[in-house]
C-alpha positions in Angstrom: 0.0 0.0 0.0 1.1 3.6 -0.8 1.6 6.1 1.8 -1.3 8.4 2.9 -2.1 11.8 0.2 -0.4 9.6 -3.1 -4.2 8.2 -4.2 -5.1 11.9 -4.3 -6.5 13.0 -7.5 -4.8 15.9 -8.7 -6.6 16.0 -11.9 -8.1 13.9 -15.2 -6.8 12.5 -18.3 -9.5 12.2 -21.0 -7.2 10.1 -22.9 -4.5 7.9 -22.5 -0.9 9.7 -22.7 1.9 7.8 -23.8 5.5 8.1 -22.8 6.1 10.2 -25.8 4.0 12.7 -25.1 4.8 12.9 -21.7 8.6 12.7 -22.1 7.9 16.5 -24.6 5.8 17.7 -21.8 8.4 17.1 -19.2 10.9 18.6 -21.4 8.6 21.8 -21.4 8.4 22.3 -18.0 12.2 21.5 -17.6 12.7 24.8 -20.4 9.8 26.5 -18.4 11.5 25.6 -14.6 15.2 26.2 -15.7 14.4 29.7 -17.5 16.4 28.1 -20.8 16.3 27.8 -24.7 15.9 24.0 -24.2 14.4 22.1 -21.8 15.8 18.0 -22.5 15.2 14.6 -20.7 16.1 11.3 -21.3 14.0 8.8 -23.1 14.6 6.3 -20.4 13.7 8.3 -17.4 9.9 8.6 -18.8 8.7 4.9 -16.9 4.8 5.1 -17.7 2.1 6.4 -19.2 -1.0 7.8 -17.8 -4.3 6.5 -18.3 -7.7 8.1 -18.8 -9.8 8.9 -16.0 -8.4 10.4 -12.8 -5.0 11.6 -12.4 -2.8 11.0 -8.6 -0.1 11.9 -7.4 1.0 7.8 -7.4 0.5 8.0 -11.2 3.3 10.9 -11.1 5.6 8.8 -9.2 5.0 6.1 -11.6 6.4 8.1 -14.2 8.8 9.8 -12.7 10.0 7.2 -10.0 13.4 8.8 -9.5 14.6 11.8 -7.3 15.7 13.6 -10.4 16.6 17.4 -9.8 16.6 20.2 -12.3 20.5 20.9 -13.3 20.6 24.2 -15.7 23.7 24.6 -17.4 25.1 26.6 -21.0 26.6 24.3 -24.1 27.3 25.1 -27.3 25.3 24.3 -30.3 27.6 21.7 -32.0 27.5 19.6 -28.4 23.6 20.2 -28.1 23.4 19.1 -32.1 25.6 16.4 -31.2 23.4 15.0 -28.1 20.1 15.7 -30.5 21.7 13.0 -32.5 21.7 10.3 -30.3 17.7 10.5 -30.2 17.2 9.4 -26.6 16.3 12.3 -25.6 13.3 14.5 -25.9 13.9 18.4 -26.6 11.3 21.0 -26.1 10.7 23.2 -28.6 13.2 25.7 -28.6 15.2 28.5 -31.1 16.6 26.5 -34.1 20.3 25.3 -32.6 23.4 26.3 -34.8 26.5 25.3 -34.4 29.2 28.4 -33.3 25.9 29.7 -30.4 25.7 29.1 -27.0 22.5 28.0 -25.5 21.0 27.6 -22.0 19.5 24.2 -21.5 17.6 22.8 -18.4 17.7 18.7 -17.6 18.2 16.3 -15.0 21.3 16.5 -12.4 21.8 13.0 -13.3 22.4 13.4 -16.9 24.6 16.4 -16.0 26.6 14.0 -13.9 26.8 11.1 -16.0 28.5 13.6 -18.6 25.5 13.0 -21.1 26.3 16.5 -22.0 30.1 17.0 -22.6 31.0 20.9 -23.0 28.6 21.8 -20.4 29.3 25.0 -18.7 28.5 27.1 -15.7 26.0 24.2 -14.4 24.0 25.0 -12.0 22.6 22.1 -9.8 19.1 23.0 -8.0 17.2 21.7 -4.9 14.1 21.2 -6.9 12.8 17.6 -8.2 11.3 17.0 -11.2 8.5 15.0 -9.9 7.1 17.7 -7.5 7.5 20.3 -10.2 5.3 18.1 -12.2 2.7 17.4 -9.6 2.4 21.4 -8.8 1.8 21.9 -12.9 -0.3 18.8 -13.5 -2.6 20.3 -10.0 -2.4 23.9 -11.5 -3.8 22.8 -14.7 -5.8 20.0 -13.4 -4.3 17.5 -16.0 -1.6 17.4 -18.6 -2.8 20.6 -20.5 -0.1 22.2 -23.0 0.9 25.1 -21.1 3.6 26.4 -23.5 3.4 29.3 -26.1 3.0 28.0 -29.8 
């Protein structure tokens, strides 16, 4: 059994969302959270999908089961092309990358530390997890609503 508050409904689905989606919609709020060009996660660390009906906070831990925090850091577009490449990852949208300009990108502290992003610069680890950020957006908008601009 979960511990007490996790079976709270924070909000409804009114369709399943697969990891896909929900792997561009964390990279959102990582661009949103980290004040950057780019906001990037890994393919892997998107563990389930949500289903329709009624949104808890136990559905959030189920896809985001680790204690992932927010790491904002500035690379250059040749090593951001570079780790575009290796498609596991999802990128927000973002300005379109070229090579000789340095952009500011938001992730994971784990990534950051597992050197996922060679030629990352003046990184900036924060106390803030992922997971609760997307609890306090998914209770804010009652659901996985698209809260960027087009």
């Amino acid at each position: 059994s979960l511990p007490p508050g996790l079976e709270k409904e924070i909000g409804r689905s009114f369709l399943t969302l697969n990891q896909v989606f929900l792997g561009y919609w964390m990279a959102e709020l990582l661009k949103q959270e980290g004040d950057a060009d780019f906001g990037v996660i890994n393919t892997g660390g998107v563990r389930s999908e949500v289903y329709h009906g009624r949104i808890t906070v136990a559905d959030i831990y189920q896809v985001m089961p680790f204690n992932d925090r927010l790491a904002v850091f500035d690379i250059e577009g040749k090593d951001l092309l570079a780790a575009k490449r290796l498609r596991y990852f999802y990128f927000s949208r973002g300005p379109r990358i070229i090579s000789g300009k340095s952009y500011r990108v938001a992730s994971l502290d784990y990534l950051v530390r597992i050197n996922d992003f060679p030629g990352a610069k003046n990184i900036q680890f924060r106390n803030d997890l992922l997971r609760d950020k997307m609890i306090e957006r998914v209770k804010a908008d009652r659901g996985f609503r698209r809260f960027w601009k087009r």
